[in-house]
PyMOL CGO cylinders between C-alpha atoms (Angstrom):
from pymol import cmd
from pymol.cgo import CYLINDER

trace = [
    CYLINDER, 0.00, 0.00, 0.00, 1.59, 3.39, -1.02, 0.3, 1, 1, 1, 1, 1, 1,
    CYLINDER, 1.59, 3.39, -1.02, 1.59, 5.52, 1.78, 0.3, 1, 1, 1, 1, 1, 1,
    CYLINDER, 1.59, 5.52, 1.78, 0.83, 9.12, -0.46, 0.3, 1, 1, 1, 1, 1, 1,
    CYLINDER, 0.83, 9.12, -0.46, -2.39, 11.53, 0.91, 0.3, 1, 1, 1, 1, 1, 1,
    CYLINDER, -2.39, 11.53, 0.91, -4.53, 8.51, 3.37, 0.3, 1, 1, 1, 1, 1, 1,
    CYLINDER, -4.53, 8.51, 3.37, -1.67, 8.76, 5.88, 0.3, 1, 1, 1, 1, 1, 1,
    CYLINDER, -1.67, 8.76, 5.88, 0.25, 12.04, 5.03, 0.3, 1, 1, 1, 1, 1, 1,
    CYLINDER, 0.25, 12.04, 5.03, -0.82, 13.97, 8.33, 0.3, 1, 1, 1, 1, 1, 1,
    CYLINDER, -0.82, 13.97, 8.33, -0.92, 11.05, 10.31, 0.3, 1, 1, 1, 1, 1, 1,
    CYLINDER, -0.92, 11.05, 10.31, 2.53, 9.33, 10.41, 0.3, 1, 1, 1, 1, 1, 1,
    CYLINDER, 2.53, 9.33, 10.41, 6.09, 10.28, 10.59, 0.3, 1, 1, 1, 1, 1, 1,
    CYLINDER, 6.09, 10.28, 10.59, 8.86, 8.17, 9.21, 0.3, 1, 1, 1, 1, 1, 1,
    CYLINDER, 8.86, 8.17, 9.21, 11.97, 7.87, 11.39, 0.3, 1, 1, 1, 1, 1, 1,
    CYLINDER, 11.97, 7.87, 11.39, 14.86, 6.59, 10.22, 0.3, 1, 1, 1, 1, 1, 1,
    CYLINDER, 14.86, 6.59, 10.22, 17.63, 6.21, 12.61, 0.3, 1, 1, 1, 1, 1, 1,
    CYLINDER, 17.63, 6.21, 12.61, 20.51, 6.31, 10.16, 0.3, 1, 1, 1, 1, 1, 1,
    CYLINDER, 20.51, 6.31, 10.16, 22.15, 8.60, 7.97, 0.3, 1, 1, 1, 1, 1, 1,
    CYLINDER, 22.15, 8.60, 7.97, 20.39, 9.50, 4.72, 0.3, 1, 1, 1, 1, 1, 1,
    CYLINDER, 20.39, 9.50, 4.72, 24.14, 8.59, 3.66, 0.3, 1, 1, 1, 1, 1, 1,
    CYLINDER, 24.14, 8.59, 3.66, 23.23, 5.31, 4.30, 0.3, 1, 1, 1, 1, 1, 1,
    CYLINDER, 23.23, 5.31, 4.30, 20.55, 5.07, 1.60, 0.3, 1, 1, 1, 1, 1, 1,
    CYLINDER, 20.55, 5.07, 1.60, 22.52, 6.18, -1.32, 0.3, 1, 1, 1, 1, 1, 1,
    CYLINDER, 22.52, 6.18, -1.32, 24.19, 3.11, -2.60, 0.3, 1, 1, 1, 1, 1, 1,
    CYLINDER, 24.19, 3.11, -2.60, 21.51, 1.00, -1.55, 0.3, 1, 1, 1, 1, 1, 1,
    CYLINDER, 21.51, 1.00, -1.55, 19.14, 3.47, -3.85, 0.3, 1, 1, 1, 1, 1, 1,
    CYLINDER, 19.14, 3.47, -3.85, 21.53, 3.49, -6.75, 0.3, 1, 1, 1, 1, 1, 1,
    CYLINDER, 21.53, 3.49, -6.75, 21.69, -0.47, -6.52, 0.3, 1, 1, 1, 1, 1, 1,
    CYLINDER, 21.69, -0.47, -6.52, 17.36, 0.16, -7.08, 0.3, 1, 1, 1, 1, 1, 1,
    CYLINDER, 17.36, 0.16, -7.08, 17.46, -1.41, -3.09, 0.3, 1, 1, 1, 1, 1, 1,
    CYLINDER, 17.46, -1.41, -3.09, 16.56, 1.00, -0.45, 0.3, 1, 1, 1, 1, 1, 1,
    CYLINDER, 16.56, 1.00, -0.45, 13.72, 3.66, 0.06, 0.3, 1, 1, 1, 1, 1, 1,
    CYLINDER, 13.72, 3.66, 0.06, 11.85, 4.87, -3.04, 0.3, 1, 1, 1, 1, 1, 1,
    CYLINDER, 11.85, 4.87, -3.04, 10.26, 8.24, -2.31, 0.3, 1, 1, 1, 1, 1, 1,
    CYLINDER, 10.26, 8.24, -2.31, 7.76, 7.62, -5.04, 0.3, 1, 1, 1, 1, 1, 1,
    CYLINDER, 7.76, 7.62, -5.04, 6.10, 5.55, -2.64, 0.3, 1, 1, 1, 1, 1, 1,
    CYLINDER, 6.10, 5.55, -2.64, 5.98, 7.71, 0.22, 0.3, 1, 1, 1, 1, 1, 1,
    CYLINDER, 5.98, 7.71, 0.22, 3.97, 10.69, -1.43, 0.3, 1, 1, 1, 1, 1, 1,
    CYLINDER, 3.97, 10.69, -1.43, 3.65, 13.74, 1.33, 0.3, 1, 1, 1, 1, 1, 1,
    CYLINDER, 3.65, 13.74, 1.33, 5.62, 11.91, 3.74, 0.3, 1, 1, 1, 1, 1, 1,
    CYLINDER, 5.62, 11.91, 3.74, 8.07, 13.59, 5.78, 0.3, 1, 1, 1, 1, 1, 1,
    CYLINDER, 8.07, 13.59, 5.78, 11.02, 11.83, 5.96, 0.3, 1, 1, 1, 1, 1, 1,
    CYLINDER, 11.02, 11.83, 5.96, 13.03, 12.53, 8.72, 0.3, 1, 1, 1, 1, 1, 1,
    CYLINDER, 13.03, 12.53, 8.72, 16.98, 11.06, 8.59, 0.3, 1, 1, 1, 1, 1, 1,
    CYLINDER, 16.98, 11.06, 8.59, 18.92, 10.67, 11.66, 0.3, 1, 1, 1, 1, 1, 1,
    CYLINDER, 18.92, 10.67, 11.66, 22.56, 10.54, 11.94, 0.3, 1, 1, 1, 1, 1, 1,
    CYLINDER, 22.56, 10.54, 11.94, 23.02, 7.40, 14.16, 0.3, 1, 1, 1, 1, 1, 1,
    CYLINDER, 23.02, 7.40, 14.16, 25.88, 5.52, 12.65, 0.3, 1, 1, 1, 1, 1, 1,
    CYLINDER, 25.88, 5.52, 12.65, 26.23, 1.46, 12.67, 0.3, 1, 1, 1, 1, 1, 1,
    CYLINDER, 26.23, 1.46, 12.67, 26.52, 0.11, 15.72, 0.3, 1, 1, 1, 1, 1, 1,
    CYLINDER, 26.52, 0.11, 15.72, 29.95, -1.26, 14.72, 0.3, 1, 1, 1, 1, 1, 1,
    CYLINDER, 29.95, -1.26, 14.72, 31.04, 2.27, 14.49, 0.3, 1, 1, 1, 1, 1, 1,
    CYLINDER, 31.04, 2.27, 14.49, 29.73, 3.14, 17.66, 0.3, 1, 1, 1, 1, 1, 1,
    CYLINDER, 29.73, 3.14, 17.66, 31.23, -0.16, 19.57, 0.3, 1, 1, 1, 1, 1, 1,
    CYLINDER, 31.23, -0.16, 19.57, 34.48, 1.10, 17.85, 0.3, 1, 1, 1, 1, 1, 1,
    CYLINDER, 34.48, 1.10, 17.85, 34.31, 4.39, 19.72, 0.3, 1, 1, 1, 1, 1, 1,
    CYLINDER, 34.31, 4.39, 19.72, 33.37, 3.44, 23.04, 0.3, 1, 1, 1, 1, 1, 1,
    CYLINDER, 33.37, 3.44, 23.04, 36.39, 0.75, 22.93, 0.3, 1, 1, 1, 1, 1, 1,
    CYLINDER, 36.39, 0.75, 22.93, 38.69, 3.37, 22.02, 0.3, 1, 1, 1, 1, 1, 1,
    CYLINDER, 38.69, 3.37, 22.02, 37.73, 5.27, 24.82, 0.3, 1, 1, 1, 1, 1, 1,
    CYLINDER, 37.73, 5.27, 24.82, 37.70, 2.66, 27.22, 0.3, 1, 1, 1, 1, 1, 1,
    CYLINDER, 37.70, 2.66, 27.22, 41.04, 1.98, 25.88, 0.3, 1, 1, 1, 1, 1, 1,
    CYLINDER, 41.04, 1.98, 25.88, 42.33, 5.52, 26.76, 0.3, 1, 1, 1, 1, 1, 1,
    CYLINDER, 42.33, 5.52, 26.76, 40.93, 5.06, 30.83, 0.3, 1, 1, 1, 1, 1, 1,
    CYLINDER, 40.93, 5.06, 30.83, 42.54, 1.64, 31.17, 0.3, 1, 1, 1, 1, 1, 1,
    CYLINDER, 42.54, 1.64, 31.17, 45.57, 2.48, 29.71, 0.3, 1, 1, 1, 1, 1, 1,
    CYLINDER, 45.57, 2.48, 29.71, 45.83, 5.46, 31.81, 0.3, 1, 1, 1, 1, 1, 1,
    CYLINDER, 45.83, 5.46, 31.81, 46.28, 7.88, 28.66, 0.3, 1, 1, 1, 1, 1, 1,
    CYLINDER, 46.28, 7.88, 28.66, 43.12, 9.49, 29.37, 0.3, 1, 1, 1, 1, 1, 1,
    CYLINDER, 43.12, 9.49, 29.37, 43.71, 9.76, 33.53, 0.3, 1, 1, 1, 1, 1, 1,
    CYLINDER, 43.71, 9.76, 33.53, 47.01, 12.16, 33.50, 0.3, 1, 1, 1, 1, 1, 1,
    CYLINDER, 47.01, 12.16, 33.50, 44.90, 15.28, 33.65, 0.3, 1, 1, 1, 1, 1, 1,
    CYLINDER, 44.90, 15.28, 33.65, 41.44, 16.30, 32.75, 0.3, 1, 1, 1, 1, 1, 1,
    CYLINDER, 41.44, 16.30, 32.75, 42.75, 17.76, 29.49, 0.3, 1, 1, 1, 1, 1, 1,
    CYLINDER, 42.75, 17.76, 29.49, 44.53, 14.61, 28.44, 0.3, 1, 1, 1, 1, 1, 1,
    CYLINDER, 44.53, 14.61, 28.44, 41.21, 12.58, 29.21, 0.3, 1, 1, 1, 1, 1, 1,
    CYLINDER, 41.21, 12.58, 29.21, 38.63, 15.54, 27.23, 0.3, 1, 1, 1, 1, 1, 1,
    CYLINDER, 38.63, 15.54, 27.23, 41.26, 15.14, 24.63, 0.3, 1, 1, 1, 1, 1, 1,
    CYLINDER, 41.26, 15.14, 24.63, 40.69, 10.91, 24.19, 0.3, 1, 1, 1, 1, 1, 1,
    CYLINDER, 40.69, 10.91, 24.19, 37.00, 11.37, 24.92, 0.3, 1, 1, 1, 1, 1, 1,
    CYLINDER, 37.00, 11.37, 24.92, 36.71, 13.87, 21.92, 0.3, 1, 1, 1, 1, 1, 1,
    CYLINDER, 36.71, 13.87, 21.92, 39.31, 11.84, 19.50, 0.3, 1, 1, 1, 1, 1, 1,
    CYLINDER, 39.31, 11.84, 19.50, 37.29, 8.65, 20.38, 0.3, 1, 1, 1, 1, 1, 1,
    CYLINDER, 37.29, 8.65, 20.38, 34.10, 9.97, 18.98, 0.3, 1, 1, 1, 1, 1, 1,
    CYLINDER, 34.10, 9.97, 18.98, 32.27, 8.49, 21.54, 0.3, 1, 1, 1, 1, 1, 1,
    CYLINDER, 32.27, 8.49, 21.54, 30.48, 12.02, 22.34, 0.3, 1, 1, 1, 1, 1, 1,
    CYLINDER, 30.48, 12.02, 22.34, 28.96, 12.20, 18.87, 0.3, 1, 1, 1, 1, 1, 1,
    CYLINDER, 28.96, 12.20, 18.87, 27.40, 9.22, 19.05, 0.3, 1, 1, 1, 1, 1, 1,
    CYLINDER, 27.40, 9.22, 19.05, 26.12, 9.86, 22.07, 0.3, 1, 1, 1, 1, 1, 1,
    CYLINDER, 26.12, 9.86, 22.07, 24.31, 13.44, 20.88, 0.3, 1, 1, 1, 1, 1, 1,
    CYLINDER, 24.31, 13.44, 20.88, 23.02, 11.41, 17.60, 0.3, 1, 1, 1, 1, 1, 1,
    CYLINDER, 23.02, 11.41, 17.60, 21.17, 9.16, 20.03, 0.3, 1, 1, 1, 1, 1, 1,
    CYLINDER, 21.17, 9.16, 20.03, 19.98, 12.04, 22.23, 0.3, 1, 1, 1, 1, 1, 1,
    CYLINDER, 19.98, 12.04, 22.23, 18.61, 14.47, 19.21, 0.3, 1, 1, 1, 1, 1, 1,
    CYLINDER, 18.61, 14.47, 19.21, 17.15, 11.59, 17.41, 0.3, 1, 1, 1, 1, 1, 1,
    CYLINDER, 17.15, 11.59, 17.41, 14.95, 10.62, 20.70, 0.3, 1, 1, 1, 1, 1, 1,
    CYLINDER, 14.95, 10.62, 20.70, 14.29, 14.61, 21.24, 0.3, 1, 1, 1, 1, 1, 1,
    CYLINDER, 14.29, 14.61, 21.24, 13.06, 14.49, 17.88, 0.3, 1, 1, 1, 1, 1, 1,
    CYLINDER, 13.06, 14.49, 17.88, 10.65, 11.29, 18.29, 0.3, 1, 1, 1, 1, 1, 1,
    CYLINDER, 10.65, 11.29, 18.29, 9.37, 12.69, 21.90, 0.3, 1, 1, 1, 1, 1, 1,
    CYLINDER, 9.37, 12.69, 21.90, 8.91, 16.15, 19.97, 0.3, 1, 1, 1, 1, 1, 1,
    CYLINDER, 8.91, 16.15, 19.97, 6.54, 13.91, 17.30, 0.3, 1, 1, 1, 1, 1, 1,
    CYLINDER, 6.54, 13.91, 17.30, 4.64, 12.53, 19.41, 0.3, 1, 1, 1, 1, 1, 1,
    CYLINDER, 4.64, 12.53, 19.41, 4.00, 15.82, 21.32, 0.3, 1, 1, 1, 1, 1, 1,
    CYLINDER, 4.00, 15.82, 21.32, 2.79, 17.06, 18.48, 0.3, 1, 1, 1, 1, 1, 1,
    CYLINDER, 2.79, 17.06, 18.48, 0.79, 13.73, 17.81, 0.3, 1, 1, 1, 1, 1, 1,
    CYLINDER, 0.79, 13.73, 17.81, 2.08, 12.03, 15.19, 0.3, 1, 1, 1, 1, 1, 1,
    CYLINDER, 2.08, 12.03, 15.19, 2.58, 8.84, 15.03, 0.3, 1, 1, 1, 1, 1, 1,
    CYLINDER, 2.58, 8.84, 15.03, 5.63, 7.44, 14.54, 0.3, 1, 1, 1, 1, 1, 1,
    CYLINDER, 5.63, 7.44, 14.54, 6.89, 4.70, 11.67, 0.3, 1, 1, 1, 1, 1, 1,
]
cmd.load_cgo(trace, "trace")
């Protein structure tokens, strides 16, 4: 069923993931097709893989147990930030402000 003017107003895609994500999958005719979704607002997030993110959070954990990140408070905001840990962690944060926002307004999400 194509989505288009019956549920325009009433739902609200949420995709988790980068709209980056999408674009090889769309050029490979895989992914999303916006044809489909008529009047839809699609709303991308920037929440990386979760490989990525286990990636970071090692790195960081890294830092603390090897005691890089535990000489000073600069040397350990300087591992946090290189670790990317703290962007991660703000993707995951504005992406459930945005779906609490949504359903505020009373949309319901997809």
């Amino acid at each position: 069923m194509q989505w288009q003017t019956r549920y325009a107003s009433k739902y609200k895609p949420i995709v988790i993931v980068h709209q980056l994500f999408f674009i090889p999958l769309k050029a490979s005719g895989k992914g999303w097709e916006t044809k489909n979704y008529e009047n839809i607002d699609f709303s991308f997030k920037g929440i990386e893989n979760i490989h990525k993110m286990r990636g970071s959070l090692k790195q960081l954990i890294t830092s603390i147990s090897s005691g890089l990140a535990t000489t000073s408070m600069d040397s350990f905001m300087t591992e946090l930030a290189n670790s990317g840990w703290l962007k991660h962690v703000k993707a995951v944060l504005d992406t459930s402000l945005s779906v609490v926002n949504n359903i505020l307004e009373g949309k319901l999400l997809y």
